[in-house]
C-alpha positions as CSV (number, residue, x, y, z in Angstrom):
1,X,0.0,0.0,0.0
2,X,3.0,2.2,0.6
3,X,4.5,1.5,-2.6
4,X,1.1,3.1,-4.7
5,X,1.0,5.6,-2.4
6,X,4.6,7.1,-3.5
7,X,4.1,5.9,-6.8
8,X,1.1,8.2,-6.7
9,X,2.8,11.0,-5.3
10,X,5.5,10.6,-8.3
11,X,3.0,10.8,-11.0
12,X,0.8,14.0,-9.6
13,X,4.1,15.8,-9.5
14,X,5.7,15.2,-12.8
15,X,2.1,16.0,-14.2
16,X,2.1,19.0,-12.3
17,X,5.6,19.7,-13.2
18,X,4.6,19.4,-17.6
19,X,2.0,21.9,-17.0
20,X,4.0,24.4,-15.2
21,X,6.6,24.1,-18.3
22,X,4.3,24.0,-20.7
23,X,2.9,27.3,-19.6
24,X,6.1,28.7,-19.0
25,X,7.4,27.9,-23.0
26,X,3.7,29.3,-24.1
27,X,4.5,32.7,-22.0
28,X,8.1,33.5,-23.3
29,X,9.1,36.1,-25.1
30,X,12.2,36.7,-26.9
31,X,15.1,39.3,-25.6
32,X,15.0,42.5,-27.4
33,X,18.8,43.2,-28.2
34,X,19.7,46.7,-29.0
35,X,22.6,47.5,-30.3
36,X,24.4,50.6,-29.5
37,X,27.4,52.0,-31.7
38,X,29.3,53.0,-29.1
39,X,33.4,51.9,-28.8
40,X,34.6,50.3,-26.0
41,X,38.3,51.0,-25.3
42,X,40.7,48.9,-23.4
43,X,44.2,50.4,-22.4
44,X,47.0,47.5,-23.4
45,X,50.0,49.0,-21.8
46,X,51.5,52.4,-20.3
47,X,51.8,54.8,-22.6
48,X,55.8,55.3,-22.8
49,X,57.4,57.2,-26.3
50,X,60.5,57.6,-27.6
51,X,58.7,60.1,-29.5
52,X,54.9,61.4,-29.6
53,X,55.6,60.5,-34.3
54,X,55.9,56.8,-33.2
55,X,52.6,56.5,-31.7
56,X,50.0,54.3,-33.2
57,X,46.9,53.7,-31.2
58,X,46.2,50.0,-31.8
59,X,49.6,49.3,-30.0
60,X,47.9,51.0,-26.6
61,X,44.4,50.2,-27.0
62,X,41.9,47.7,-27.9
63,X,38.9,49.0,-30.0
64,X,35.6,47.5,-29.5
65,X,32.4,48.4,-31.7
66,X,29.6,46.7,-33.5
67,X,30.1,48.8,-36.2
68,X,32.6,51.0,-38.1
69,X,34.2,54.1,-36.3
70,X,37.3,56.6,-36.8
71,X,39.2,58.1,-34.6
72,X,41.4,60.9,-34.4
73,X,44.6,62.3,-31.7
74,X,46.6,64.8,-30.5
75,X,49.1,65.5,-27.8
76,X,50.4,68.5,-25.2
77,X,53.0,68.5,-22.9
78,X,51.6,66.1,-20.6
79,X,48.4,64.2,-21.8
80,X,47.4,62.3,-25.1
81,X,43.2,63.7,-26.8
82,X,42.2,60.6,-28.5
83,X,38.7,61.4,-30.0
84,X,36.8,58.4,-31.3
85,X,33.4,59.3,-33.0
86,X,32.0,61.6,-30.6
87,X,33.7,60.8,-27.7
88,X,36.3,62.5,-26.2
89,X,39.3,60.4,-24.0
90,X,42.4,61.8,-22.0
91,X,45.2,59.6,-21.0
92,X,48.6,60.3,-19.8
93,X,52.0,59.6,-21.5
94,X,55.6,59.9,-20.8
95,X,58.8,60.5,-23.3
96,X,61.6,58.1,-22.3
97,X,64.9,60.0,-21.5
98,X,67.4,59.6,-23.7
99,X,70.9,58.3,-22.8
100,X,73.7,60.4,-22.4
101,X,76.7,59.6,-23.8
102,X,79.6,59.6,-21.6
103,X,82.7,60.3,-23.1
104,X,85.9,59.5,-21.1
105,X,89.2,62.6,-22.1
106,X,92.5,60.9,-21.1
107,X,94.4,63.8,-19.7
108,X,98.7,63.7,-20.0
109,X,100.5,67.3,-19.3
110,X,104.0,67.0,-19.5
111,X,106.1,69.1,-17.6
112,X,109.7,70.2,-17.4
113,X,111.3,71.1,-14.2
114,X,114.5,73.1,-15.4
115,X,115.5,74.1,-11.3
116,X,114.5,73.1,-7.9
117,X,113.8,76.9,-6.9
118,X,111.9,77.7,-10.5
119,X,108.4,78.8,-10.8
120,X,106.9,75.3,-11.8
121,X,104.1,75.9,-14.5
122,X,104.4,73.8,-17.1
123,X,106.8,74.4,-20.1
124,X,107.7,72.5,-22.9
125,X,111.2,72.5,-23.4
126,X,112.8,71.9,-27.0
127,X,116.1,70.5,-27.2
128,X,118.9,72.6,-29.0
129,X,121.5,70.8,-31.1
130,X,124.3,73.1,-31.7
131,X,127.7,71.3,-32.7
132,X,129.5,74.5,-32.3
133,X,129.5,75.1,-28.6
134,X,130.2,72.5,-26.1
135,X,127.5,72.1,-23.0
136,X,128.3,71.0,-19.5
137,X,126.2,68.1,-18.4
138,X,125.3,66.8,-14.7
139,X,124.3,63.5,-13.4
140,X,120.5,63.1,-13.7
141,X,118.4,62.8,-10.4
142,X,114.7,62.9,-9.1
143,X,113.5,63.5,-5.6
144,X,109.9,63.3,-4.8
145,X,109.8,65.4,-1.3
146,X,106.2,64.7,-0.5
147,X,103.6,61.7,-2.3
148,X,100.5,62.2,-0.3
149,X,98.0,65.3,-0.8
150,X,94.6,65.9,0.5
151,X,91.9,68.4,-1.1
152,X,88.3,69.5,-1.0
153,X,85.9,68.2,-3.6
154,X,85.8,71.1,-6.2
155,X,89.7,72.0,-6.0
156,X,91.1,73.3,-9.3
157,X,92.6,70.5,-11.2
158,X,95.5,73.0,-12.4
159,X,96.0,73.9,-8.7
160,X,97.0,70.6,-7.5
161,X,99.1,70.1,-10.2
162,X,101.2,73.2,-9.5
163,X,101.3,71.9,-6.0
164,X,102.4,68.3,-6.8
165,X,104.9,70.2,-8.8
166,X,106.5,72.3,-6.1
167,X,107.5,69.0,-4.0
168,X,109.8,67.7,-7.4
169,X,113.4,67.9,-7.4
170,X,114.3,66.8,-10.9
171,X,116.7,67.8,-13.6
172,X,115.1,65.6,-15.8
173,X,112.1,65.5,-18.5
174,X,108.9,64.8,-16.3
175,X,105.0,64.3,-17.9
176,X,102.2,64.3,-15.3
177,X,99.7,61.9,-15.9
178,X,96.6,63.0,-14.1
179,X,93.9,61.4,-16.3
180,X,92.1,59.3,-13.5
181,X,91.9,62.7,-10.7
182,X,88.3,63.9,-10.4
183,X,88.5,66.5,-7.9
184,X,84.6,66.9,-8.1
185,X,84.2,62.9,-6.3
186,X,85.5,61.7,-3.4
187,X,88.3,59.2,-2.9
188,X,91.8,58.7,-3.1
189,X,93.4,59.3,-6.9
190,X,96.8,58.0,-8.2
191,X,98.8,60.7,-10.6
192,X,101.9,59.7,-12.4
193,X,105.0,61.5,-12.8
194,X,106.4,59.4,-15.9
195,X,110.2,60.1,-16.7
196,X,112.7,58.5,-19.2
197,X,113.2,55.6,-16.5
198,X,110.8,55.7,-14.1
199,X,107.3,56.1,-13.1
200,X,106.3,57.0,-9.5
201,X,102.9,57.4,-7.9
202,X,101.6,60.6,-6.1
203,X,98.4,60.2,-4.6
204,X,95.6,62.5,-4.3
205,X,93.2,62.3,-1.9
206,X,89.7,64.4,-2.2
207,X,87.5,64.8,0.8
């Protein structure tokens, strides 16, 4: 008896259940879709030039539209006007800086010091060949009285060089090489006094 009873139950409620669908399928109605012709328009990427000439704005954007559309752009100083149809869009862009070369100048002065008591600015000596008068020569020698020096950041290049130069006891043919001093950084530089058979270091310390 409990067996018809459920099978009962079943059968009122899938009868019940085909006339609730049917009425439902009788009663629809189908979806108006209207289309609009506006453009949808998806940023890609940061807008980032080398130049505002190379811009093209299907590298930036996505365009979407159910129908045909133009477009149109301009820039100022700091934004892009992208006008597409009738609508008007504002987006900011940026010009990469461009590198800078840096170009590294070897510096060499060379320097004669004729006498230990001389002025010592820099002179370029030429040598004189004269086979009709006889000169007296003396041994060659080089004494470097002082190679440790210590300067502020922004000292004349020319400066400390005239002061390294007053601490050189030479009769010979010196030439200063300086290229690696940067008295505008801090740290401890090494200039070379270079002569016919010796180098020695001076260094250069820049606080």
């Amino acid at each position: 008896m409990r067996k018809i009873l459920i099978i009962l139950f079943l059968l009122i409620i899938n009868i019940l259940s085909f006339e609730y669908l049917k009425e439902v399928i009788y009663e629809k109605k189908a979806y108006d879709l209207k289309l609009n012709h506006n453009v949808f328009i998806l940023p890609k990427k940061e807008i980032l030039l080398n130049d505002t000439d190379e811009f093209r704005p299907e590298d930036y954007f996505e365009f979407y539209s159910f129908s045909d559309f133009s477009y149109r752009y301009y820039f100022d100083e700091k934004s892009l006007y992208l006008e597409v149809d009738e609508n008007n869009y504002v987006f900011p862009y940026a010009i990469r800086e461009k590198e800078v070369e840096i170009v590294e100048t070897v510096v060499i002065q060379e320097v004669y010091i004729r006498e230990e008591n001389e002025a010592t600015q820099p002179v370029y000596v030429e040598e004189e060949n004269d086979q009709n008068h006889d000169f007296e020569y003396e041994d060659k020698y080089f004494n470097l009285t002082r190679d440790h020096f210590n300067y502020v950041r922004g000292s004349s290049v020319s400066s400390i060089i005239a002061d390294i130069q007053n601490y050189i006891q030479t009769n010979k043919r010196v030439t200063i090489d300086y290229s690696s001093l940067n008295p505008n950084d801090s740290g401890e530089y090494s200039v070379f006094l270079i002569t016919d058979d010796n180098t020695y270091t001076v260094f250069v310390k820049i606080d």
